[in-house]
Structures are given as C-alpha cells and as structure tokens.
MIVO-738130 format. One line per 3 residues: for each residue x, y, z of N, C-alpha, C. Coordinates in Angstrom, 2 decimals. Atoms other than C-alpha are relative to their C-alpha. Layout:
X/Y/Z/X/Y/Z/X/Y/Z; ... .
# end
This chain:
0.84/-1.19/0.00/0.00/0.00/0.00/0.88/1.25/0.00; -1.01/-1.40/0.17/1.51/3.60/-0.99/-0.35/0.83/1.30; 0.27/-1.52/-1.33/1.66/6.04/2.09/-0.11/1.00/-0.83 .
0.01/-1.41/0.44/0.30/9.45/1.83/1.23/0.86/0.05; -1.12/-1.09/0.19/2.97/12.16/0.78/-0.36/0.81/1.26; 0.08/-0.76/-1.34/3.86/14.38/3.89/-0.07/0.83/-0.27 .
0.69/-0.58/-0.06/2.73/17.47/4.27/0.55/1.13/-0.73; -1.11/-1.04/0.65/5.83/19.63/3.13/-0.05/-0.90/-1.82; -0.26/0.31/1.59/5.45/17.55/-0.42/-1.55/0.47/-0.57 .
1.39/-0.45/0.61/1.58/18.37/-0.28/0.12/1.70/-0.28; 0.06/-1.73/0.36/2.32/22.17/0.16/0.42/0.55/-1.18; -0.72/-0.40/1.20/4.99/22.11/-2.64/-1.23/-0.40/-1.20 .
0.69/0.65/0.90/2.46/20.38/-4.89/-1.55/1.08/-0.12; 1.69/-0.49/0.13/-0.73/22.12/-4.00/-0.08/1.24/0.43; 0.73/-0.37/-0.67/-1.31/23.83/-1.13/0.42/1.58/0.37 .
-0.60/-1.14/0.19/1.33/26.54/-1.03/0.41/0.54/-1.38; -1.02/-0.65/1.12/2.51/26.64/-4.77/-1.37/1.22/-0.60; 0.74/-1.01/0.99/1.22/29.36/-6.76/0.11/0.35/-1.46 .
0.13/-0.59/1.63/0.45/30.55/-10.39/1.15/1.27/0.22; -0.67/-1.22/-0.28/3.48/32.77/-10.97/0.27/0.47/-1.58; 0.14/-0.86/1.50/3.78/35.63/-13.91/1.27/0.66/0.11 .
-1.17/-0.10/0.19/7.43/36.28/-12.85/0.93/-0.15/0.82; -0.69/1.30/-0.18/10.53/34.29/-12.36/1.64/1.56/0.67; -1.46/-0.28/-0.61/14.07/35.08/-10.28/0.91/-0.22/-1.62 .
-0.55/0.03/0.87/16.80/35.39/-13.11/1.10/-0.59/-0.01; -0.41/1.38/0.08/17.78/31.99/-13.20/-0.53/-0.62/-0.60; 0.35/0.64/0.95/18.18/29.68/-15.74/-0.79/-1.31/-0.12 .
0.18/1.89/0.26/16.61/25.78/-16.43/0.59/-0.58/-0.36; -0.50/1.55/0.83/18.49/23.17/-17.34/-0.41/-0.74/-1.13; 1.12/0.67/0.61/17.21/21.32/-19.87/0.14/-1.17/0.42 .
0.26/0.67/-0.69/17.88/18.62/-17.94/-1.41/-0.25/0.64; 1.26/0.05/-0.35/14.75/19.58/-16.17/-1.01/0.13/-0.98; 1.15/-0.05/0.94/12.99/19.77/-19.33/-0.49/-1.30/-0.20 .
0.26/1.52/0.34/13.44/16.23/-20.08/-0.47/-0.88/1.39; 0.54/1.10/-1.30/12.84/15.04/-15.90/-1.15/0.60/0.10; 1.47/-0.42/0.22/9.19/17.17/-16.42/-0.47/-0.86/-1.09 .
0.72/0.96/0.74/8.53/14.81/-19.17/0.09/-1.62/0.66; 0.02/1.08/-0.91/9.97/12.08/-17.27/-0.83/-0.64/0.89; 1.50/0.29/-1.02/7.20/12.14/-14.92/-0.84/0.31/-0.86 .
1.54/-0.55/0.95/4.34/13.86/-16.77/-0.45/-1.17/-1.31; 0.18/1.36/0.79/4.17/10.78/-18.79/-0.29/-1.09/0.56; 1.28/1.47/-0.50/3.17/8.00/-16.51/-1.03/0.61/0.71 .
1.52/0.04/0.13/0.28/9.84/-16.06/-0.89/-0.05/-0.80; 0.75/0.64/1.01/-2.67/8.30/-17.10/-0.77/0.64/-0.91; 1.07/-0.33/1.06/-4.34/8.87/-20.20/-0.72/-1.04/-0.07 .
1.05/1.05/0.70/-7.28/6.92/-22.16/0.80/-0.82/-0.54; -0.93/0.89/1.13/-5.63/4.10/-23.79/1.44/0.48/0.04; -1.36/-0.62/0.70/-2.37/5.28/-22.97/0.66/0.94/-1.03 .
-0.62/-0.56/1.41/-2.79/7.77/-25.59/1.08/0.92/-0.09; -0.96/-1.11/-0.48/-0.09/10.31/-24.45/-0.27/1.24/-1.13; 0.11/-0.75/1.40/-1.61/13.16/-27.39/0.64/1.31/0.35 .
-0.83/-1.26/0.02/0.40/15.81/-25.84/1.26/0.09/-1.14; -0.97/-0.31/1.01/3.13/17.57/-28.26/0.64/1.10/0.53; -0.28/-0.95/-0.83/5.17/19.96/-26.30/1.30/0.63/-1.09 .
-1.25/-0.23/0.60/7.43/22.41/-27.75/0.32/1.35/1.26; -0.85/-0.66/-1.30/9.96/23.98/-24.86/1.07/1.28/-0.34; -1.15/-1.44/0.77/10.96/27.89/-25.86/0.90/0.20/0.69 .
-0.97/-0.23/-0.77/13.98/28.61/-24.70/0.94/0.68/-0.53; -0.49/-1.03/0.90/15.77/30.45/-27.31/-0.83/1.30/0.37; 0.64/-1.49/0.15/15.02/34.46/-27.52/-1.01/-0.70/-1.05 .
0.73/-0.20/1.32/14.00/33.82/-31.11/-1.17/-0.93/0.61; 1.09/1.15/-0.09/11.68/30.76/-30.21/-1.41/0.74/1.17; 0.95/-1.23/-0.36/10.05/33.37/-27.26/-0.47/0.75/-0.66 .
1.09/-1.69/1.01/9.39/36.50/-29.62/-0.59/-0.92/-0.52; 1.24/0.35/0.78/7.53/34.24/-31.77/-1.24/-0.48/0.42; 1.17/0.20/-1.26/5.75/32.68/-28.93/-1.31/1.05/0.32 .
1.16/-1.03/-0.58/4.80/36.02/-27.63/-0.63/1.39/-1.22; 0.91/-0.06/1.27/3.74/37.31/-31.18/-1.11/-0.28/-0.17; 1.46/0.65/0.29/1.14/35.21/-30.85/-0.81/0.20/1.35 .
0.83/-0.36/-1.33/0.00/36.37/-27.02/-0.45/1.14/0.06; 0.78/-1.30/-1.15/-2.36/38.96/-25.19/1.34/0.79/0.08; -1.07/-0.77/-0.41/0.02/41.75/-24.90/0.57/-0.02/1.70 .
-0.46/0.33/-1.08/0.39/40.79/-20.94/0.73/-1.22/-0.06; -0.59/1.36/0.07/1.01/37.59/-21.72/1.40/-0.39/-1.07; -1.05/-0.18/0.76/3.80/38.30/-24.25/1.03/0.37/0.41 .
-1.01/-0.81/-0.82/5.60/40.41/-21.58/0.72/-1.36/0.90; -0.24/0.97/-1.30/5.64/37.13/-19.02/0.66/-0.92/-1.28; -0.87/1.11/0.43/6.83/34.86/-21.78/1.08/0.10/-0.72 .
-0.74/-0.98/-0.18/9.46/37.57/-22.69/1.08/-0.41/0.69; -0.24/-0.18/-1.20/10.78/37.37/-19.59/0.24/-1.39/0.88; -0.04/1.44/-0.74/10.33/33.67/-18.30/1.36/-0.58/-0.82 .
-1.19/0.43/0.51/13.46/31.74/-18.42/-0.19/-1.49/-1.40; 0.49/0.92/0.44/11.44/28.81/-19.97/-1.75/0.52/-0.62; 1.35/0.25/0.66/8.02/28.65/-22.21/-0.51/-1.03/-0.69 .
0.10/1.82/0.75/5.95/25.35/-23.28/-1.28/0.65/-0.65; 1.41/0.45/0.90/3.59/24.81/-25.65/-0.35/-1.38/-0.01; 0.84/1.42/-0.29/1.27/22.13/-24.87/-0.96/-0.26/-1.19 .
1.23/0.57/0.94/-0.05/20.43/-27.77/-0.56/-1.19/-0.56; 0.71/1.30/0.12/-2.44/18.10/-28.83/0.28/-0.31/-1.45; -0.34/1.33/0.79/-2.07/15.55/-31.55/-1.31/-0.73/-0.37 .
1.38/0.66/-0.33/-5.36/14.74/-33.10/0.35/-1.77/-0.81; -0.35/1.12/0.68/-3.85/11.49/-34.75/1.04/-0.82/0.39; -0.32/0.84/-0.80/-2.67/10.44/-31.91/-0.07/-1.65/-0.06 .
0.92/1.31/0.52/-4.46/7.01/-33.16/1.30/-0.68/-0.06; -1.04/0.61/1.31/-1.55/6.51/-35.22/0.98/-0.89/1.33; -1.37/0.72/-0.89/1.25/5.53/-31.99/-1.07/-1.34/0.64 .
0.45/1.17/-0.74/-1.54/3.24/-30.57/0.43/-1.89/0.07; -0.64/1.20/-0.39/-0.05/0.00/-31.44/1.07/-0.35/0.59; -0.89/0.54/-0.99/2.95/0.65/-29.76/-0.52/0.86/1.39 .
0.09/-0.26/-1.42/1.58/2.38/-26.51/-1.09/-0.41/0.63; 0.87/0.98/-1.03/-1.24/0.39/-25.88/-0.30/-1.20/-1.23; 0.29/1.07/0.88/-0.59/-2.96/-27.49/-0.52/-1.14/-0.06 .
1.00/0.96/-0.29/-2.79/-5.49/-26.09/-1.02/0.03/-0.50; 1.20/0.09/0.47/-5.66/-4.48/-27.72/0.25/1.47/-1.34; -0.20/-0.25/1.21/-6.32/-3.07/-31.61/-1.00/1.46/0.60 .
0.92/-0.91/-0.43/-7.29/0.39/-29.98/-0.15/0.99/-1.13; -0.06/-0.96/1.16/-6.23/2.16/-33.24/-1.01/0.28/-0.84; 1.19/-0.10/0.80/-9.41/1.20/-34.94/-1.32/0.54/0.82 .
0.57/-0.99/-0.60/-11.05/2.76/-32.16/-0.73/1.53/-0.77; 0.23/-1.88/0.50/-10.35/6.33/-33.57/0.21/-0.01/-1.57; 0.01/0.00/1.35/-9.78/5.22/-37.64/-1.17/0.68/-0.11 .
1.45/-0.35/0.67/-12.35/7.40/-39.64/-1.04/0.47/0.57; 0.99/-0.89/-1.06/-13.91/9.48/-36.40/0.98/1.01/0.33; -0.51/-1.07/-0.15/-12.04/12.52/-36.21/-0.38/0.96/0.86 .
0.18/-0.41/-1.02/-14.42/14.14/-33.70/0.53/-0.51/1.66; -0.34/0.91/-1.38/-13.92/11.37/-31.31/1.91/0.16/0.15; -1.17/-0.18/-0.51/-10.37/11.83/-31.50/0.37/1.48/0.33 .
-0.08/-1.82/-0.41/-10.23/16.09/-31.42/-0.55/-0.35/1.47; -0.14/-0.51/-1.12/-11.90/15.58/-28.11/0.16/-1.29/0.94; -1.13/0.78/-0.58/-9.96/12.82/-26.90/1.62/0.75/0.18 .
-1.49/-0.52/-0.06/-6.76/14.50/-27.97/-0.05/1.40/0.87; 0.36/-1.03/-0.51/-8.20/17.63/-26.20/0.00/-0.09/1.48; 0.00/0.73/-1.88/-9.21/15.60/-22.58/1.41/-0.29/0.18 .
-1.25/0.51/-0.26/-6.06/14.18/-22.79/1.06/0.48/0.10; -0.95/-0.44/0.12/-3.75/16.09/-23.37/-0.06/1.23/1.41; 0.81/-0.81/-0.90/-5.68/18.82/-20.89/0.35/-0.92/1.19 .
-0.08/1.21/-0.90/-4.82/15.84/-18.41/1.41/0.19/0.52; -1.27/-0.11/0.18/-1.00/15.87/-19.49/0.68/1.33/0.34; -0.45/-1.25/-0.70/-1.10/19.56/-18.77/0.27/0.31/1.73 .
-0.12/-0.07/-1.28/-1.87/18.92/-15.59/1.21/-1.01/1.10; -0.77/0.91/0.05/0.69/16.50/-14.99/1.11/0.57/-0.34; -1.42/-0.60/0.58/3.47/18.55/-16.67/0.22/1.16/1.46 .
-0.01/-0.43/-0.57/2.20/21.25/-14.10/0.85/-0.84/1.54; -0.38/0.74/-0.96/2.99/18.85/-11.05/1.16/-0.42/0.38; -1.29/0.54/0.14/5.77/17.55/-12.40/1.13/1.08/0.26 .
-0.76/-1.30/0.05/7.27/21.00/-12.63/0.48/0.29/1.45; -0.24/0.13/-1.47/6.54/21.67/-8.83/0.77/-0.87/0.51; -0.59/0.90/-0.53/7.74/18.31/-7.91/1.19/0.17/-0.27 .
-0.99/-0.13/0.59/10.87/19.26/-9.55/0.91/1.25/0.62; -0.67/-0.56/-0.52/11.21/22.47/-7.51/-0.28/1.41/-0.82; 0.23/-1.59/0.63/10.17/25.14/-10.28/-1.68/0.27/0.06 .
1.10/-0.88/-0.07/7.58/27.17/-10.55/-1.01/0.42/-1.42; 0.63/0.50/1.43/4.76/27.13/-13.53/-0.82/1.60/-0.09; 1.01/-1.44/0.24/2.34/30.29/-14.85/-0.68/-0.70/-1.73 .
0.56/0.67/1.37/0.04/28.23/-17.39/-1.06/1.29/-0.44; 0.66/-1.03/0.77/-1.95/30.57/-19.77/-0.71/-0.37/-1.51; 0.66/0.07/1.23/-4.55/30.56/-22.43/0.04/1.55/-0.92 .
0.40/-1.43/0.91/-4.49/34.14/-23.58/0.82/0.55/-1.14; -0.49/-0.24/0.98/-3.10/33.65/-26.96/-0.72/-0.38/-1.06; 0.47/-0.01/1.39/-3.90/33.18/-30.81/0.16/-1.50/-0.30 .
-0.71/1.72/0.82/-4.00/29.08/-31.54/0.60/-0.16/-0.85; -0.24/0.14/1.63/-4.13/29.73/-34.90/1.43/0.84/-0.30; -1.26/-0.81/0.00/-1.05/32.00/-34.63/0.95/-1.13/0.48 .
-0.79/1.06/-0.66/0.67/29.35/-32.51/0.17/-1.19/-0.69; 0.19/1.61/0.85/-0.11/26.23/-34.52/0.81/0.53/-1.39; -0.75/-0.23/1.38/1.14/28.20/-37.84/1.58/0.32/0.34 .
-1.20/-0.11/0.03/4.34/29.32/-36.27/0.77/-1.24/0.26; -0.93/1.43/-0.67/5.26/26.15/-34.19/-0.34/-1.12/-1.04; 0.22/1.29/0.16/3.23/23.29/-35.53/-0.64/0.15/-1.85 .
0.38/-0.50/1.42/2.96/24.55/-39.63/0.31/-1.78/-0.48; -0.25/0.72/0.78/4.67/21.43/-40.85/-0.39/-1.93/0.88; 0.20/0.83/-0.23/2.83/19.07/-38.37/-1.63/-0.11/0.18 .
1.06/-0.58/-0.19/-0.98/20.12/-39.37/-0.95/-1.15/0.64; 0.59/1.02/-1.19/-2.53/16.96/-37.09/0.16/0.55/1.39; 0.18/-0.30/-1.34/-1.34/18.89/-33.81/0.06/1.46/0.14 .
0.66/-1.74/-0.23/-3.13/22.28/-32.47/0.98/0.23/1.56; -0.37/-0.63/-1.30/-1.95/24.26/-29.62/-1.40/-0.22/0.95; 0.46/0.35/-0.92/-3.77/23.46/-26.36/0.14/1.44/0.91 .
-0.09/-1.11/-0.54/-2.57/25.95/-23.80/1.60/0.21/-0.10; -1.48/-0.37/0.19/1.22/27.49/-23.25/0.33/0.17/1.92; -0.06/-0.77/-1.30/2.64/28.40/-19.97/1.54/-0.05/0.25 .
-0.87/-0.61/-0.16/5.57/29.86/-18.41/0.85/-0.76/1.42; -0.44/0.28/-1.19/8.59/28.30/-15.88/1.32/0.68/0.58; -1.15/-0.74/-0.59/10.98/29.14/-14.08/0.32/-0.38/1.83 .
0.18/-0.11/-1.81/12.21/29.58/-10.25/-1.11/1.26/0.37; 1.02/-0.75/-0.65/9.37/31.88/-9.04/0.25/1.36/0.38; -0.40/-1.23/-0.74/10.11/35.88/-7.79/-1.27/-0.49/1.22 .
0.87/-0.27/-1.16/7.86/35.55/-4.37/-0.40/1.54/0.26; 0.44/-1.18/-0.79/8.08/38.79/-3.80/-1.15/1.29/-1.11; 1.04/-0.35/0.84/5.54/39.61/-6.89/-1.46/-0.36/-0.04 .
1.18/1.07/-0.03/2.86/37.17/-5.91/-1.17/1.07/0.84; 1.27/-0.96/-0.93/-0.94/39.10/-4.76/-0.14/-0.96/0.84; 0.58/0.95/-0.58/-3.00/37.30/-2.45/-0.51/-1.07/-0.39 .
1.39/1.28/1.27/-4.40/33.87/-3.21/-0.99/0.18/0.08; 1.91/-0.28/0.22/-7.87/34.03/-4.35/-0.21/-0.93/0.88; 0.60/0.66/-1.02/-10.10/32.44/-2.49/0.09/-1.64/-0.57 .
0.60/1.06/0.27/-10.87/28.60/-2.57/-1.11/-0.81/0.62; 1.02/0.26/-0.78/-13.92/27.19/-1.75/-0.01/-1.23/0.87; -0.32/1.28/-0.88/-14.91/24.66/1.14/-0.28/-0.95/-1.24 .
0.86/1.14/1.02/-16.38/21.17/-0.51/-1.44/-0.03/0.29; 1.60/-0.47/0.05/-19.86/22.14/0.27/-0.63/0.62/-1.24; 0.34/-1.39/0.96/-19.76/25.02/-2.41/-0.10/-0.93/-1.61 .
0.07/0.31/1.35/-19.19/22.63/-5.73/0.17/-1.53/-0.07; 0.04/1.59/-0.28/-19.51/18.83/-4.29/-0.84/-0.20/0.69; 1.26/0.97/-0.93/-22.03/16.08/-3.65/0.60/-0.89/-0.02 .
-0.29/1.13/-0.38/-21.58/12.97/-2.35/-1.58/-0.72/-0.68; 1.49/1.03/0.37/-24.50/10.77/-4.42/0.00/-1.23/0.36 .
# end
C-alpha cells in the first residue's frame, strides 16, 4: 500500500505553490525539461494515448515568436520567463496506438472518427497539462500556465509542418520571484461545488 505524501510535499504540490507571472533570473536546465517529461508521462491517459506535443521555448528567437502570438500581458511574461511550453495536442494520436497500448487493436477505435479523436486528444492532453504542471513543482520550479493567446497564430508558427497537432494551452517556468505574488484568491470549502450521491 503507498503512504500518503507528507505534508511539506503536499504544500509544494498544491497547497502553497502558486500561479506565478514572474521568475528570479535563473536559468533551467534542460535537464529539467526532459525530468518534467519524465514524470508527466506516466500519467494516465485513455488508452495510454499520451496526445500531448510539447514544444519547450527557450531560445530568444523561439520566445518573440511565442509572444507574437500572445495577449500583450502575456507576451511580456513569456518575454521574460526563463522557460516557455507549448502544450499540444495531436489529433492522430491514433496513429502511436499500437505501440503504446498494445494489447488491444485500440487504433481502430479512432480510424475514420475525427471528432472522437479532437476531443480525446483535447481531454487528454488537458490531463497531461496537468501532470506537466505537477511535475514541474515536484521538480522544484515554478509554472504560470496561460490561455491568452492566438491558436491559430501558434499552430502556424510552431506546428505549420505538423498540421494533425493544435496548440492546447502554453505556460511559463521558471524559479518563481515571491516577492511579486498578490493574495491567493479564495478557494472554496467542498460544500460550495460537491455532492456525495
């Protein structure tokens, strides 16, 4: 039986970390690029489908084009972050199924349904985000995930010559500045948005 994580691994993970929009000016490794995939990968998907597609800015040039395609706030933070991901989905994901889930012919699953896989590759990958997030923490850095950009801007710069995978969301890492962070918003008890049926 797995013991619960102690309380200093729950804080790092949950309870203390925070959404941060800017980072101490210190670098990543890419070491840690590859031990955030390291983990963020045995978590579970449907069928093992893993439909994430991540591309990890880290160049200037590979930022400006990034933040080309963002909310003018959000262009400044990924600017500025020592690290930027693009999280993307893979709607033909289908295709790796015989080698990542090979016990069963899941590929014919998604042959010739293209909705069913857009929002498969969409749950899933949305899954993998959350999982990349975790992984990040667990790792010691600090994450600032963000939707407030142009897909279609994003998918033509990054993913032009792979038109099966869209941009999902993007977000920003780094070591954290603390001393930029507001208050945390509120969170509610489990009364406010849970039943027990």
């Amino acid at each position: 039986m797995t013991a619960p994580l102690d309380d200093a691994a729950l804080d790092q993970l949950f309870r203390t970390a925070r959404t941060f929009n800017h980072y101490r000016d210190e670098p990543v490794g890419e070491d840690k690029l590859h031990a955030i995939w390291e983990l963020m990968k045995m978590g579970p998907t449907s069928a093992n489908q893993l439909p994430a597609r991540l591309v990890w800015c880290v160049s200037d040039a590979a930022k400006e084009k990034l933040a080309a395609a963002c909310s003018e706030s959000n262009a400044a933070k990924v600017r500025k972050a020592p690290v930027s991901v693009i999280l993307g989905m893979d709607v033909e994901f289908h295709e790796h199924l015989p080698t990542l889930y090979p016990h069963v012919d899941a590929k014919s699953w998604f042959d010739g349904n293209r909705e069913l896989r857009e929002a498969s590759a969409f749950r899933n990958s949305s899954l993998q985000g959350g999982y990349l997030i975790l992984a990040a923490r667990a790792l010691g850095l600090d994450v600032g995930p963000m939707s407030g950009f142009d897909a279609g801007a994003v998918d033509k710069a990054f993913f032009a010559d792979t038109p099966n995978v869209r941009a999902n969301f993007i977000a920003t890492l780094g070591y954290g500045d603390t001393a930029t962070l507001h208050p945390r918003n509120p969170r509610p008890g489990f009364e406010l948005f849970n039943r027990i049926a």
